[in-house]
N, C-alpha and C positions, 0 to 999 in steps of 0.2 A: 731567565726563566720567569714567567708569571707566576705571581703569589698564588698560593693554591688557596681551595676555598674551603671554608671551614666544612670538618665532615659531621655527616646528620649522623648520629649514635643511635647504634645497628642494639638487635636485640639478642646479640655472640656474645654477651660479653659474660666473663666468669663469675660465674658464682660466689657467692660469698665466704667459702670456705678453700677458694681457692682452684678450683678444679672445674674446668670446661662445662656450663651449661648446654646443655643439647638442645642444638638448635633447632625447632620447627622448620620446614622447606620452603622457605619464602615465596616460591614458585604454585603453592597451594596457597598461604594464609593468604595473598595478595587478593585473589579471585573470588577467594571464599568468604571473606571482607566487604567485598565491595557490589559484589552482589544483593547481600541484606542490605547495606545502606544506601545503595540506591534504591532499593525500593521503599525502604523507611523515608527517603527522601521527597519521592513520588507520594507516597500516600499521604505525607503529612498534605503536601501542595494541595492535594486533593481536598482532604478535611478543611484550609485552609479556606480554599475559593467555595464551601459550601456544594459540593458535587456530590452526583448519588456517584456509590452507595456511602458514599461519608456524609450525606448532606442532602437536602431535597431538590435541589436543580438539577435540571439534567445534565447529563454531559453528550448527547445525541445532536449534535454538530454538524451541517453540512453531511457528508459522505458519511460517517460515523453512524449515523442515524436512518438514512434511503440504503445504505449498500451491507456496510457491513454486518450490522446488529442484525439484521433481517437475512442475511447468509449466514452468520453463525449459528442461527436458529434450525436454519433449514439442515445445513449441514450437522447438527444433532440429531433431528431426525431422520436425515440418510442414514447416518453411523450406526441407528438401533435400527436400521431399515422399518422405517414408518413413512417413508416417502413414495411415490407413484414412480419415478423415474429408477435409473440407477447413474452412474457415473459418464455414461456417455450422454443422458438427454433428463432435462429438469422437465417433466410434463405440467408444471404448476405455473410458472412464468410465462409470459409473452405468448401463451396459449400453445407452448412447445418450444424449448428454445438448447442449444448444446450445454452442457455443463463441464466436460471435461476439463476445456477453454478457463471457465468458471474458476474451478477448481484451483488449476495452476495459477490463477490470475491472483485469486481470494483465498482460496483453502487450505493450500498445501502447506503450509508448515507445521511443523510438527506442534507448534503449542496449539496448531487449533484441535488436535485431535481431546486436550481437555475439556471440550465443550458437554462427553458424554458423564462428567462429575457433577453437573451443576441440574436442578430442577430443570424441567422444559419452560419452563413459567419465568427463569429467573437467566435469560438470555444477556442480559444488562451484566451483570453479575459477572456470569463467566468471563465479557468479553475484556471488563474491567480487569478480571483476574491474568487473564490470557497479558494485554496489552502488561503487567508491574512484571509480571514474570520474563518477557521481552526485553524491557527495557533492563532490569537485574542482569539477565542474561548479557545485556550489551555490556553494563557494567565491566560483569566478571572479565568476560574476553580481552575486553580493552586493556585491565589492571595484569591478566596473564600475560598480555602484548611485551607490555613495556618492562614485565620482573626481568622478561627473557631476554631484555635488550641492555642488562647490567654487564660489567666488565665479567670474565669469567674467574679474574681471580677475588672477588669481593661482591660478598651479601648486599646484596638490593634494599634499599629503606621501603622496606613491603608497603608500610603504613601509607606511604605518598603511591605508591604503585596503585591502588586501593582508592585514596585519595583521589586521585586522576581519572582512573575508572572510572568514579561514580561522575567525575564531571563530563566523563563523554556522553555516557548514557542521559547526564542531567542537561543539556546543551539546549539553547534555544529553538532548535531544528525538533527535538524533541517535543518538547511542548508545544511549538506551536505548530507542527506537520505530521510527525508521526503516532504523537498519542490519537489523535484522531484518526489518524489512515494509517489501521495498525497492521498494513499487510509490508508498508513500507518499513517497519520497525526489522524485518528480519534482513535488510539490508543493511541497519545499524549493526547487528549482530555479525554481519558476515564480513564488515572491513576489518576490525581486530586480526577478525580467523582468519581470513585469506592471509592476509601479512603474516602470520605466521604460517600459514603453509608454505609462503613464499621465502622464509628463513628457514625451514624446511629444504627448500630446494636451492637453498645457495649451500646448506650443509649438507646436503646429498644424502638427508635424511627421509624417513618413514615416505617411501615411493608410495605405498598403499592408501595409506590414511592419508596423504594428501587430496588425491582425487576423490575419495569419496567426503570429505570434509568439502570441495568446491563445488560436487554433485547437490551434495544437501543445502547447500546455499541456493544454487540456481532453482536449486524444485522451489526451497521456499517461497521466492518471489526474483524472479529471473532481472526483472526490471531496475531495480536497486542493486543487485546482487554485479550487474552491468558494472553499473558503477563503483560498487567496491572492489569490481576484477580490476577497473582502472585504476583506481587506488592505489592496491595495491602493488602494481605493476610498477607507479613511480616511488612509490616504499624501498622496492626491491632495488631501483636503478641507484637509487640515493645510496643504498645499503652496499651496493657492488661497486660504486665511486668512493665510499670511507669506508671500508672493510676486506681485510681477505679472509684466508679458507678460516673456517671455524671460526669467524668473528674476531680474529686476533688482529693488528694493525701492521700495513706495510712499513716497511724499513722507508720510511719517506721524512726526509726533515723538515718537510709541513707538517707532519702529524705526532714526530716524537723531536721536540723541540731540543737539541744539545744530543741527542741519543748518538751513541758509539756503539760497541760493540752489546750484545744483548748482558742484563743485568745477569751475575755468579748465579749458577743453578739453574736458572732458565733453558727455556727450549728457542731454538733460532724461530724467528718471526714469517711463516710463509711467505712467498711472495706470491703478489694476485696479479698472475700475467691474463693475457687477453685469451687465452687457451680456456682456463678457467672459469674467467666470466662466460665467454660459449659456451661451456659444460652447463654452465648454472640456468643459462637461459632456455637451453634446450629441454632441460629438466622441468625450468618450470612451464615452458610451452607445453610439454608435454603433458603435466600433470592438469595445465588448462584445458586440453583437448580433452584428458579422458575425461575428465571430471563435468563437462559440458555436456560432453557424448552421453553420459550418463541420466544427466537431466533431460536429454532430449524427447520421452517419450511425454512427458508436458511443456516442456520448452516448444518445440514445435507445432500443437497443438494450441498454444498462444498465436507463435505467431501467425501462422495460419489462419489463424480469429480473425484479425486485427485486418487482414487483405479483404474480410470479406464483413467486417464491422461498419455502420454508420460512418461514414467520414465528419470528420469534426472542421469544423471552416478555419482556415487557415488563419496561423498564428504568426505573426511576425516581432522577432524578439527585441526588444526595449530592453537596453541595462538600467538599474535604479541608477539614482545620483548617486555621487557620491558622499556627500552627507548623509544619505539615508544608510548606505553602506558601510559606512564607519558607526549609526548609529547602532545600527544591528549586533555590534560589538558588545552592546551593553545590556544589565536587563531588564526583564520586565517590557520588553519592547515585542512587538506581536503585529505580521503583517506577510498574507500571502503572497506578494507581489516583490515583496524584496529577501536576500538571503536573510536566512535566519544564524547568525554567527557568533551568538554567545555561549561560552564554555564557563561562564565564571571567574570576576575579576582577578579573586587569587590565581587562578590558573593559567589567563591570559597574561598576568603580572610574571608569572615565571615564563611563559614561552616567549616572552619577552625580552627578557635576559639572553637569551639565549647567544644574538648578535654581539653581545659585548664580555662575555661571560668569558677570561683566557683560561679557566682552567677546563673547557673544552677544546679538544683537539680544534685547527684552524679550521682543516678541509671538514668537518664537519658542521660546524658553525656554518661555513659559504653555503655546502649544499641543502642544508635543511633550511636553512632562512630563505635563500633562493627558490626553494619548493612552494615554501608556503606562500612565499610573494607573489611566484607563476600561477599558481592554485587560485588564488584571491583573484588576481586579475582575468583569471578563464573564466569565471562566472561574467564577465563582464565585454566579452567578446563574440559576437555571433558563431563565429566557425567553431570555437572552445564551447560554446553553448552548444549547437549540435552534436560535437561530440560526446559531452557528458549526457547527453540523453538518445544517443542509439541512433541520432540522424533527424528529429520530428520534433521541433517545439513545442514542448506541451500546452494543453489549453488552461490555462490559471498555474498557478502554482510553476513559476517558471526557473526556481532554485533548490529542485529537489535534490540536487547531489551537493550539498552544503555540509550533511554529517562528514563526507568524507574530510573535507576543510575543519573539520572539528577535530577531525582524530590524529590528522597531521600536526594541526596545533597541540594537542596532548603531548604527541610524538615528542616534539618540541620542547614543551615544555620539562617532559621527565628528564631527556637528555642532558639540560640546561640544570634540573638541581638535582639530581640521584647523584651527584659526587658530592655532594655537600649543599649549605647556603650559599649562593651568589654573594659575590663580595659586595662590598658598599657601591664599586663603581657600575657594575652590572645593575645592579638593583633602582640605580638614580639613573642608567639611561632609560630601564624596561620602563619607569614610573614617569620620565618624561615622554616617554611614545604615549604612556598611553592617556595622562594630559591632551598630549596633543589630539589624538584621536578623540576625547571624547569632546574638546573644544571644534574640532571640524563636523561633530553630530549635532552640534547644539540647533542647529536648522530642519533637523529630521524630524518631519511628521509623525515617525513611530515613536520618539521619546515619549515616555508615560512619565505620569507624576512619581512615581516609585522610581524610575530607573535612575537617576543621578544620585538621590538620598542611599540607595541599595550597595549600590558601586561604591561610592566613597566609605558607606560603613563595613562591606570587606576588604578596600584597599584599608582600611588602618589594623584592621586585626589582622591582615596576612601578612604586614610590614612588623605588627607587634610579636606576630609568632615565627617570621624568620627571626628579628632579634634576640630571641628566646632561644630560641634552637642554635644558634650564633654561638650565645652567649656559651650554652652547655654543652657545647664542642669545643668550646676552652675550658671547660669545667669537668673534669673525669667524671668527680665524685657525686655531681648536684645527680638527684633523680627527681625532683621536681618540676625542675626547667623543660627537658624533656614531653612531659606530658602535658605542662602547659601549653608548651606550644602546640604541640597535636592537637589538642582540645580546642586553641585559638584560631589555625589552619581549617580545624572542621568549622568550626560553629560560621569561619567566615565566607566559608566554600558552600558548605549544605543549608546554610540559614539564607543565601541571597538565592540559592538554586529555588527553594521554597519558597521565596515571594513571588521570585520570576512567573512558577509554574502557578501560581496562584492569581496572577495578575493574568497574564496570560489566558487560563479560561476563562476569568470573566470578561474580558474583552471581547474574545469569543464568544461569549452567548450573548452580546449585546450588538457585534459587527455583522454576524453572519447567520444564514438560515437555520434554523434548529426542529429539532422533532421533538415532543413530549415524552418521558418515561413511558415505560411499558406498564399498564392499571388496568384497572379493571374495564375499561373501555374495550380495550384489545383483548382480555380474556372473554365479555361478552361476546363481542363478533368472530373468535375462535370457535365458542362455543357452537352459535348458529351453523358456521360454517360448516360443521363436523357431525349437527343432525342431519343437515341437507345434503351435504353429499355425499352421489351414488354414480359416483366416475367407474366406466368412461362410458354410462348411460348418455349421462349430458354432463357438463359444465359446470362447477360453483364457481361465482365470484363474490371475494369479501368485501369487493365496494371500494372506495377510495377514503384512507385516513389518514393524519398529519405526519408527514414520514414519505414511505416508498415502501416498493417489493413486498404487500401485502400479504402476494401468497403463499411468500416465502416465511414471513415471521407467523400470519393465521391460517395457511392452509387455503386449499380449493384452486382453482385453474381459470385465474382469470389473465387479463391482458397487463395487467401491470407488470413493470421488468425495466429493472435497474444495473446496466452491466455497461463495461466497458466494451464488451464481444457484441452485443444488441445488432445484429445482422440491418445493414442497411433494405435487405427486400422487406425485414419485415419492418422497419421503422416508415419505409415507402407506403408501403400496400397499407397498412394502419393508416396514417397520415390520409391516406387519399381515401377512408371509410371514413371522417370526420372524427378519428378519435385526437387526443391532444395529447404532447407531451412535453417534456424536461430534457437539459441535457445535450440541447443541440440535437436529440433524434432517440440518444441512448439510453434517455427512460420514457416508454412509451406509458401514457395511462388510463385506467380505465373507461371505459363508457357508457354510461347510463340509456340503453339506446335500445329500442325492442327489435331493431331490424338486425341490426348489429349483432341482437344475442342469438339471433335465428341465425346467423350466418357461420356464429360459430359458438354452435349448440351451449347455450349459457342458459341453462334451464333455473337454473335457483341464483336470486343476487341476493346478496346482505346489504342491507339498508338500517343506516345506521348515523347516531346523533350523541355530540358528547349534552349530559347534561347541567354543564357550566362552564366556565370559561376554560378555554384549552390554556395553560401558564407554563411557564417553567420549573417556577419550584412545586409542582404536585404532580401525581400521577392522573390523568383524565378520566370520570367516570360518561358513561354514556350506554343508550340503551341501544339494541340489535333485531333487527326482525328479517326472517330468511319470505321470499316471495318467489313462487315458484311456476313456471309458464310452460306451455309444452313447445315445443323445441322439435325442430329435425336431428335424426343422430348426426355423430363427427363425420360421416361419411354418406354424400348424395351423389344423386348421378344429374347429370345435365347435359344438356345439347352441346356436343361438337360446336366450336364456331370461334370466332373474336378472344383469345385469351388473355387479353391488355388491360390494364385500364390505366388514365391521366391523371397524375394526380393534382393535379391542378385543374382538371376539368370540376361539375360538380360530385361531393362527396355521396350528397343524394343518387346520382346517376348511377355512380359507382356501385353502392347500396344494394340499386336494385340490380347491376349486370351480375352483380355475385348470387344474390337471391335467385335470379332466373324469372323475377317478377313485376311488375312496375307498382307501388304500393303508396308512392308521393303523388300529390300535385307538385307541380312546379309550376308558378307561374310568373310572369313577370313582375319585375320589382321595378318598383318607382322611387324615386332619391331624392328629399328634398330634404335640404340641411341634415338635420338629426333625425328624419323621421324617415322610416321606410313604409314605403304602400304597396299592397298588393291585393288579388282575392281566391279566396279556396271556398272549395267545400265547403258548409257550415258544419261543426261537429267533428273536422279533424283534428288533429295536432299539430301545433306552429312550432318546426324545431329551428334553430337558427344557429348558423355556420359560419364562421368570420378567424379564422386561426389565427389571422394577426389582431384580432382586433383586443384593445385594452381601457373595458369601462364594462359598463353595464346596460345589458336590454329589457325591455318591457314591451308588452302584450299591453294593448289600452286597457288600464283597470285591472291589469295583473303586477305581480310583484316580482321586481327587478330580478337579474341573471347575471350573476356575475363573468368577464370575461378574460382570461390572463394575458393575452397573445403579448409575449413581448421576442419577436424574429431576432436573430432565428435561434436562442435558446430555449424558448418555449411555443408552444406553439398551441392554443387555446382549442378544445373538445367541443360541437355542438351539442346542444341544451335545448328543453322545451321550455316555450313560453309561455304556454297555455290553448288551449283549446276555439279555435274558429267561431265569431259569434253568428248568430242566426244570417244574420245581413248577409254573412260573406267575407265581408273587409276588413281585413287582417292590417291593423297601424302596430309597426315596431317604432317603440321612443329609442334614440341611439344617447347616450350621456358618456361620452369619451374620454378620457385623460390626455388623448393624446391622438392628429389628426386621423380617422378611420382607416382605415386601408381592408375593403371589405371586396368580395369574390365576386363573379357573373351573377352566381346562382348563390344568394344567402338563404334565401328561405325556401325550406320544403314545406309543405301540408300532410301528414300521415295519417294512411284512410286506412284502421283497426281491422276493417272485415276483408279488406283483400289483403291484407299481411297474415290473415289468418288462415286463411285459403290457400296462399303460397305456402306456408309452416305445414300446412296437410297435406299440400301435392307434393310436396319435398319429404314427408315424413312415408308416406306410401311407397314412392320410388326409390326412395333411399334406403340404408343399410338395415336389413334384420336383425343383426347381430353386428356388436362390435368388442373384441378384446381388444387388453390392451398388455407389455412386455414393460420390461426398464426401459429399451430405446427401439419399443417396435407395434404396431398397429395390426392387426387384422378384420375384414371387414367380411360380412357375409351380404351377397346383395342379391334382389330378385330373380329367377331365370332372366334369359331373353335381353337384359340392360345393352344398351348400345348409346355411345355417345363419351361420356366423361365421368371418370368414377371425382371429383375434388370431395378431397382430406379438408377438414376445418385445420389446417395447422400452415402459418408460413414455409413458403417454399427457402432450404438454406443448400449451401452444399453440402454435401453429406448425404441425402436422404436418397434412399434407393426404392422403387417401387416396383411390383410385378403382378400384374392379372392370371389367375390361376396358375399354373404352374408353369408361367414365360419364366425365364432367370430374367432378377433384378439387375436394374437398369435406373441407372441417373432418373431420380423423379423430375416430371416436367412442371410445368407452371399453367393456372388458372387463374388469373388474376390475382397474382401474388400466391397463391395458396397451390398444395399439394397435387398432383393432377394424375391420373391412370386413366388413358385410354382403353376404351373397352369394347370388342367387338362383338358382343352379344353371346359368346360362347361362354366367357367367364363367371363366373358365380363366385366369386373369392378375390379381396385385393388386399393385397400387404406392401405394408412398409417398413422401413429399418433406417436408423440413422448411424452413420458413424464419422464421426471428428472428422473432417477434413488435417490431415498431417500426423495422425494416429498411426500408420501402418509407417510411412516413413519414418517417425519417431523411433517406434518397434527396433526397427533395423537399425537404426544408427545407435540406441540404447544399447542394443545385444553385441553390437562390434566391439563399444567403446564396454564393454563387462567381460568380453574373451581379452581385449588388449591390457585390463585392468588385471586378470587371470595370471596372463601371460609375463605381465611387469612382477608379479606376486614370487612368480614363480622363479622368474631371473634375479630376483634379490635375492631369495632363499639361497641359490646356486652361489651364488657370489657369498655370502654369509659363511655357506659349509664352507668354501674353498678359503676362506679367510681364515676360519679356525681349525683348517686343516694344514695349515701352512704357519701356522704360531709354533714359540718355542718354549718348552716350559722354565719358567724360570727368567725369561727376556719379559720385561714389561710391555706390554700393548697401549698405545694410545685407542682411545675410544675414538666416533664421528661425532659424539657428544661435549660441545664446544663446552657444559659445566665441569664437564668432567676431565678434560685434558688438563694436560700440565700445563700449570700458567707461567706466563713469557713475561708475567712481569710489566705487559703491556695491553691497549685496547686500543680499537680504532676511534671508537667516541669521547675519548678522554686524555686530557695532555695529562704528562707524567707531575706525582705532588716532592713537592723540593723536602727529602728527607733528613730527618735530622732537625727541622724547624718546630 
């Protein structure tokens, strides 16, 4: 029999006077532990790296900054209804865009609904607040996972349960992926939980609360939540190969090493036949189904998005090296391109043990070490890579299901010391793996200067505090030894999780794109926005500022729009008006452009300037001025005819087929070297059009325009260069970074008096009246109108239109944009949008809530019949694996030699 390993001292023990202390339910203090200190953990990291709100730098990062902070804004203003739209259509973005989609994609979790506690002004705040509250949450759930996964007949060391917790929620995946993309963080939260619904359902426990525990995961964020159903799933296989019914251990002499007949007083050992396991699986199948069914009235409505969202250009998946991948181990290391795989060296130091560790049952040891080894190496595999992400390599960030590898590892690690310290020999093989590992990272690009110094200083305190704790499970009486080591354990676990997380963002705000704090810059141009506009007369736009989704964080209805959903027609139809965007297509943005604003009535812009340097550590001041033009309403009518347009033809041409006017010169361009020639008008406007191009143009004797085009993630907006001189001859200077790559038609000339003339013929024949709904339009128009009612709003699925009282009908297309045919009789056009995968949703939600009903109701049945069938006086075993009478055995743990 193997020497058993020394036990950690539980907090059962008697009183001083001799007499049973009552013991706290380890199964609470674990969760409720670890909770606060993760986020005591998290916040320090924060104060740490100098990040608002602990510090003056921002922490508006990449997506953090364009997507999120600017939805959670918006989404407080839905909440107190101050917003234009409602839950099926955002009328602020993209000049009308679905938000449902949105919702389920960004919103839905339940911690964003605290965004209605915090000021409107102080969006940063909440979101800060929202993301420690998440990750806490991950915490707790993780430390709940593992109490539960104690022997039944012996109290859990809570304290490490706790312990562990906070290292999943603190894991390098965490820092460096989900504090920023905090919609992903509710997929941290949801592996713990599943895994335990999934222990749920090997105990043919709580049928109810299970599905609605994996309903609220999938609303949160279905996409993560994927991947922790897969998680889970190999949790549960692992758990159904070392475990039978009620978590007790087969009569198998791989798992009860020397075992005979069951120990005096004991209850015989189930056995887990393959009848069983079926049960278990079907139960938890089922509990997937409904639980999915449930979510489906947003689950659906994603996916649904995503068929008819911007296509993103194919990704083809690269594994990192493998030095990188071992580096990832360690921390303080921070890089989107490779797994993020640190959990913390003491932590990693005990799931390490785990392979040598004999006071762990055998078949446990094989298949948990086998898990996490398959795990590891699926990150590194094409086919395994598609499946942890749904089927579609993602664009950047290509090891987003890495927390789950985090939690297995926890897994791991509890199993390995909740029966005690690893012996000496466990402990010298975990600490030569992970030498070795961190000797095969020493070539990894992502090592930081911190990460080796950090590593080695809490591999000697988690070495110094299992000794400690060693020692004082040979020592009944010490109570000092005990705490020390706790004390040693944390300071060496929470003290490297806090440099990591501190190193970690500042790498981040020096690697990757960032946004400015939210100052008084952005409360001026709110300000403006919110004199000037008078939607759905016309249009406000806030103008383009350092960030994304303007109109979402200030208000008004411009073209900016930052989504994953960002409907390919209208990323097309934009694109081919000369506006520019981010994203590969999925943040179109604004356009500074008079023809443009006529086209979709943009009557007031905010024009706006910070005045001083934009930085990171201060918030930006800057002044705002609103300019206001008259404008056709959202609703004109036009000639029948040619409803297309090329977007690759010119954007000018384009322009004018939507206007109904011709309002450029176009005329031929000349190319030589850097210089472009042509001639207009004198006295027009020189706009100039090049979307791939990356440098800067000039107007002879005007001052330079800057241009982004970097294909095909960005795609550069035309710009005025200045004004036609008397002569005629228009010289563009080209200064390029990088060789030209410029259109048929770059330059237009704009002639102010017939775009003025069109905005009046367009204002006369168009709409007298326009309201507007949450997700619906009506438009009042001239008698007599024949030809084409077009909506300023892109054409998407969803939208239904009807001329007087025809019943709606699929709206058509006008050159990307809204379209009602009209045949003169009509005097009235409306529209409505509704979600594409909303009504199928509907349905498949309301089935999987009657079958949810139905399950409720067949447990109840089986319950009465169960206590109507007891005997008074005969003892009941409970389905409650804490509470049965203990066999004296477990399936994750070899039996300890007593008497020693």
């Amino acid at each position: 029999m193997p020497p058993a390993a020394t036990p950690v001292p539980t907090p059962d023990r008697e009183g001083a006077r001799g007499g049973p202390r009552r013991a706290r339910d380890p199964r609470l203090l674990a969760p409720a532990v670890a909770g606060p200190l993760t986020a005591a953990v998290f916040v320090l990291a924060t104060a740490l790296a100098r990040s608002h709100p602990l510090g003056p730098y921002t922490r508006n990062v990449v997506d953090l900054g364009q997507q999120y902070l600017p939805y959670h804004a918006y989404w407080r203003a839905f909440l107190l209804g101050d917003t234009h739209g409602d839950a099926f259509l955002n009328w602020n973005s993209g000049f009308g865009a679905g938000f449902l989609g949105d919702i389920g994609t960004y919103l839905s979790s339940p911690f964003s609904l605290l965004v209605v506690l915090f000021p409107a002004d102080r969006p940063e705040l909440a979101l800060y607040a929202i993301t420690v509250l998440k990750i806490a949450a991950a915490g707790a759930a993780m430390a709940a996972l593992l109490i539960r996964l104690r022997p039944a007949d012996r109290t859990g060391p809570w304290p490490l349960a706790a312990l562990l917790g906070a290292a999943y929620a603190l894991s390098g995946w965490t820092f460096n992926h989900g504090a920023s993309v905090p919609m992903w963080l509710d997929g941290l939260i949801a592996f713990p939980l599943l895994c335990l619904v999934a222990e749920w359902a090997r105990a043919g426990r709580r049928p109810v609360l299970g599905p609605l525990v994996f309903a609220l995961a999938w609303t949160a964020n279905f996409y993560t939540a994927y991947m922790a159903t897969l998680g889970a799933a190999l949790f549960l296989a692992v758990r159904l190969f070392t475990t039978g019914p009620g978590g007790s251990a087969e009569a198998d002499p791989g798992t009860i090493a020397g075992a005979g007949a069951p120990a005096a007083g004991s209850a015989a050992v189930p056995k887990a036949t393959a009848r069983w396991r079926l049960a278990v699986l079907l139960r938890a199948g089922w509990t997937v189904g409904l639980g999915v069914g449930l979510a489906a009235p947003l689950v659906l409505v994603v996916f649904s998005g995503t068929k008819y969202a911007d296509p993103t250009p194919e990704t083809v998946f690269a594994p990192a090296s493998w030095a990188e991948l071992f580096g990832r181990f360690l921390p303080a290391t921070a890089n989107v391109d490779t797994p993020a795989l640190s959990i913390g060296t003491p932590a990693l130091l005990l799931a390490l043990t785990l392979p040598f560790n004999r006071a762990v049952a055998p078949r446990v040891r094989l298949a948990w070490t086998a898990l996490t080894v398959l795990v590891t190496l699926s990150l590194q595999w094409g086919p395994t890579h598609l499946l942890w992400h749904a089927g579609a390599s993602p664009n950047g960030n290509p090891y987003r299901q890495t927390f789950v590898l985090s939690g297995l590892l926890l897994i791991a690690a509890w199993l390995s010391a909740a029966p005690g310290v690893p012996r000496p020999a466990a402990l010298l093989g975990a600490t030569a793996l992970l030498g070795a590992l961190a000797l095969a990272a020493r070539t990894s690009a992502d090592i930081d200067a911190w990460s080796y110094p950090a590593a080695a200083a809490a591999l000697l305190l988690a070495l110094a505090a299992l000794l400690l704790a060693a020692r004082a499970g040979r020592s009944a009486a010490s109570r000092v030894l005990p705490v020390a080591a706790a004390v040693a354990l944390l300071a060496a676990q929470a003290g490297e999780a806090a440099v990591s997380g501190m190193r970690t963002e500042r790498q981040q705000r020096a690697d990757v794109a960032w946004a400015p704090r939210i100052g008084p810059w952005q409360r001026a141009v709110a300000a403006e926005v919110a004199r000037a506009d008078a939607w759905p007369a016309y249009r406000t736009d806030p103008g383009p500022l350092p960030g994304g989704n303007e109109p979402l964080l200030l208000g008004g209805e411009g073209a900016d729009a930052y989504s994953s959903l960002t409907t390919e027609n209208t990323s097309r139809t934009l694109d081919s008006l000369g506006f520019g965007h981010y994203a590969k297509g999925r943040h179109p943005e604004t356009l500074d452009n008079p023809v443009a604003d006529a086209i979709f009535s943009v009557g007031a812009r905010i024009r706006s300037e910070p005045t001083g340097p934009v930085r990171q550590d201060a918030a930006p001041r800057g002044t705002a001025t609103a300019t206001t033009t008259p404008v056709p309403p959202l609703v004109t009518v036009h000639p029948a005819g040619n409803a297309t347009v090329d977007p690759e033809d010119s954007a000018f041409r384009n322009q004018e087929l939507l206007l109904g006017s011709s309002v450029y010169a176009l005329p031929a361009v000349r190319r030589t070297g850097t210089t472009l020639t042509a001639r207009c008008p004198a006295g027009t406007e020189v706009w100039f059009w090049a979307p791939e191009y990356h440098g800067t143009a000039a107007l002879a004797g005007g001052a330079p325009a800057d241009f982004d085009g970097r294909p095909p993630a960005v795609r550069a907006p035309m710009r005025a260069l200045g004004t036609v001189p008397a002569g005629g001859e228009v010289r563009v200077r080209l200064a390029p970074e990088r060789a030209p790559a410029l259109p048929r038609q770059s330059v237009g000339c704009l002639d102010r008096a017939r775009l003025a003339a069109a905005v009046a013929r367009l204002t006369a024949t168009g709409a007298t009246e326009v309201t507007t709904t949450g997700h619906g339009l009506t438009a009042e128009l001239p008698p007599g109108s024949t030809g084409v009612a077009v909506v300023a709003v892109p054409r998407a699925t969803g939208w239904r239109c009807a001329a007087g009282d025809a019943a709606p009908v699929s709206a058509r297309s006008h050159r990307g944009l809204l379209a009602v045919p009209l045949d003169g009789r009509a005097t009235r056009v409306s529209c409505s949008f509704r979600p594409p995968g909303v009504r199928l949703g509907a349905a498949a939600g309301a089935a999987a809530l009657l079958a949810l009903l139905a399950t409720a109701l067949l447990a109840r049945h089986r319950a009465r019949r169960a206590g109507a069938g007891s005997h008074p006086g005969r003892q009941e075993f409970t389905s409650r694996p804490h509470e049965a009478r203990s066999s004296g055995r477990n399936a994750d743990y070899a039996p300890r030699r007593t008497g020693a």
